[in-house]
N, C-alpha and C positions, 0 to 999 in steps of 0.2 A: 256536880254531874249526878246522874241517875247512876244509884251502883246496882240496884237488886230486882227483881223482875217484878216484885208486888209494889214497888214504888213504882214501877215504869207504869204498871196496869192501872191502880189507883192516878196517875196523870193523866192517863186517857180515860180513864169515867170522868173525871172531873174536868178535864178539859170537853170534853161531848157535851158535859151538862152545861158548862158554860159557856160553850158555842150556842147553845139552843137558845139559854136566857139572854145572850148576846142578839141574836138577829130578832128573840119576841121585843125585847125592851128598843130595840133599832125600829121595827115596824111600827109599834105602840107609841112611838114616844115615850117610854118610860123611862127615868133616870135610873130607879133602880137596880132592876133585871139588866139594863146596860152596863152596869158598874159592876155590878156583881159578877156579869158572866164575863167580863175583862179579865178582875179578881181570879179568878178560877179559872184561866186559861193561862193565867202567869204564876201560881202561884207554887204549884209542881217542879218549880226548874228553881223557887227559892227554900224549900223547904226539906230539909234532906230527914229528918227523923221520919218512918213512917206513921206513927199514932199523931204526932201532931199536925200531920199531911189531914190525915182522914178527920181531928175534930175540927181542922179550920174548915177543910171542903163542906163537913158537913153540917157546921155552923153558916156558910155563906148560900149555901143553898138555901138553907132555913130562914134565910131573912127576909127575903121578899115576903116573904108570907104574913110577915109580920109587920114591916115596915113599908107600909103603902104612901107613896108621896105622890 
């Protein structure tokens, strides 16, 4: 469970961002912004340290950018 408020807050940025890449990759057909923004819409509820909350989210944000398929 979420115990601290900066884990709660960092869930909701990374849940937003992955709602967003969520419905471009659903409109686009893209696989990956759809997986990614999945990823980061569930991953807040398994990650209880908050530094490795914030290098995953902001590792999986960073992919698309890189990983075009």
């Amino acid at each position: 469970m979420m115990d601290s408020t900066s884990q709660i807050v960092w869930g909701v940025i990374f849940g937003s961002i992955g709602f967003g890449f969520f419905l471009y990759g659903r409109k686009q057909r893209a696989v990956v912004p759809l997986l990614v923004g999945l990823a980061l819409m569930v991953i807040p509820y398994f990650i209880p340290n908050i530094v490795v909350l914030v290098l995953v989210g902001s590792g999986l944000v960073a992919l698309p950018y890189f990983l075009k398929i």
